[in-house]
C-alpha positions as CSV (number, residue, x, y, z in Angstrom):
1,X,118.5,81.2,89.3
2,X,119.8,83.1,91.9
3,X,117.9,84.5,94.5
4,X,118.5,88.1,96.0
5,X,117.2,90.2,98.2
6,X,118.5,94.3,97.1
7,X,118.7,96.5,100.4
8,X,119.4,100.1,99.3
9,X,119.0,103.3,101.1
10,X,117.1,106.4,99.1
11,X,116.6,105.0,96.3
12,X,114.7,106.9,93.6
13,X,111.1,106.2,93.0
14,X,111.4,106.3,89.7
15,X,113.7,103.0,89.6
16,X,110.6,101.5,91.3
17,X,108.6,102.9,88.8
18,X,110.7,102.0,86.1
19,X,110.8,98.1,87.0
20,X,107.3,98.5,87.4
21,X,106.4,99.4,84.3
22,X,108.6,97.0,82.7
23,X,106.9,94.2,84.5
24,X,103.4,95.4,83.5
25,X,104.8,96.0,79.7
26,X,106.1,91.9,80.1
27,X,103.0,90.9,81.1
28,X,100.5,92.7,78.7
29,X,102.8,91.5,75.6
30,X,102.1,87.9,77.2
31,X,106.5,87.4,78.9
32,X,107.2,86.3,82.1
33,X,108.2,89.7,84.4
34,X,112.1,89.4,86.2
35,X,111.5,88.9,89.3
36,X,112.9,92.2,91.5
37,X,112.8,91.9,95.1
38,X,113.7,94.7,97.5
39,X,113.9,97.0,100.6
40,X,114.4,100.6,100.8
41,X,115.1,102.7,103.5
42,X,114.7,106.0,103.9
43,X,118.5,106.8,105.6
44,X,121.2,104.5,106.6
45,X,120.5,104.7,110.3
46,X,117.2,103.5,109.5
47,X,118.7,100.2,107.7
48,X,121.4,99.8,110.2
49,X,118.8,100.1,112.9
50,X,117.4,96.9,111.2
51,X,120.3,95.0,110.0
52,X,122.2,95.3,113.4
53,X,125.2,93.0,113.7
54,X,123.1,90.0,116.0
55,X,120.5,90.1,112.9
56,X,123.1,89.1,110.6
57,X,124.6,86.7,112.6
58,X,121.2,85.3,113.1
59,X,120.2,85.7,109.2
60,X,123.8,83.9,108.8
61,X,123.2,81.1,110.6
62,X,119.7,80.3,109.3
63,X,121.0,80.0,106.0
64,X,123.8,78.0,106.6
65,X,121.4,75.6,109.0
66,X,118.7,75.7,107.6
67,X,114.6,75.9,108.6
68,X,113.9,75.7,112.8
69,X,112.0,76.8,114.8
70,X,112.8,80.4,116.9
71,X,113.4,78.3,120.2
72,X,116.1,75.8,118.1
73,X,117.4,79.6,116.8
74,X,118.0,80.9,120.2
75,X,119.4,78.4,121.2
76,X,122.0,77.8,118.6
77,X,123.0,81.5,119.2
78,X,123.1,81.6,122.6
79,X,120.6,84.2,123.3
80,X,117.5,84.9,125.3
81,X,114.5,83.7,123.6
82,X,112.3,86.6,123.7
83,X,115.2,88.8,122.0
84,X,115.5,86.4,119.2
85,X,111.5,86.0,118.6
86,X,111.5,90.0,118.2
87,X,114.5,90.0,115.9
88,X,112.6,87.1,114.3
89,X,109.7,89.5,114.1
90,X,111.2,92.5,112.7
91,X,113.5,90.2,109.7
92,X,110.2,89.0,108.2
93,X,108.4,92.6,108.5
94,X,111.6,93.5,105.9
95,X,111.5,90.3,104.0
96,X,114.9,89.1,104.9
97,X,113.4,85.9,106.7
98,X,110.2,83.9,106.1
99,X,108.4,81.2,107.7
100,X,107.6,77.8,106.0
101,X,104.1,76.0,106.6
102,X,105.2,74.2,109.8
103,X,106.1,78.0,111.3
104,X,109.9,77.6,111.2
105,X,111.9,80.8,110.0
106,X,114.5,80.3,106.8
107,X,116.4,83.0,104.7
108,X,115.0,82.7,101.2
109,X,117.9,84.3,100.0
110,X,121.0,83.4,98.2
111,X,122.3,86.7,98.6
112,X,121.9,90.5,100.4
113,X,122.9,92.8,98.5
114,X,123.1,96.3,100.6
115,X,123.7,99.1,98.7
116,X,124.2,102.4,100.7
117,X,125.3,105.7,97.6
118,X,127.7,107.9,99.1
119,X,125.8,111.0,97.9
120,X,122.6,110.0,100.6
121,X,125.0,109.7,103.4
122,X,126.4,113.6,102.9
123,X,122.5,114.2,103.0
């Protein structure tokens, strides 16, 4: 099954709600709940101030390499250590990395899926 992470900017609460309460209704009559995972974000310069171009590169190369450590990550992007550890950081605060039990960082993920409505950016 495949894997995704949804990134969406203002989406309604009452999506959340919904899926919630589907998940609740699965459980009570004894199903296994979908699994739903995903970020929102309040405006698109608040997702783009998270998702910057360096994040994705870094978010791409971990999931074409692999699990390592944030020193074998710097490294294989050519960047200072300390900027990596905080992008590192801020990734797994919005779920788009983790870290496995020996403390390397992976990408869970087999996809991103960012979706931005055109009627929150005239907002």
């Amino acid at each position: 099954m495949k894997k995704v992470l949804k990134v969406s900017v203002g989406a309604p609460m009452a999506d959340s709600l919904a899926r919630a309460r589907a998940a609740m209704e699965a459980l009570q009559a004894g199903r296994t709940a979908t699994p739903h995972y995903a970020v929102g974000f309040e405006s698109l310069s608040q997702l783009l101030a998270v998702f910057t171009p360096k994040r994705l590169a870094l978010i791409a190369l971990l999931r074409e390499q692999g699990p390592m450590s944030v020193a074998q990550l710097a490294r294989a992007l050519q960047r200072d250590y300390k900027n990596v550890h905080g992008d590192v950081k801020a990734l797994t605060e919005w779920l788009a990395i983790e870290r496995n039990d020996d403390g390397h960082v992976f990408v869970p993920w087999d996809e991103i899926d960012f979706r931005v409505p055109l009627t929150r950016l005239a907002a």
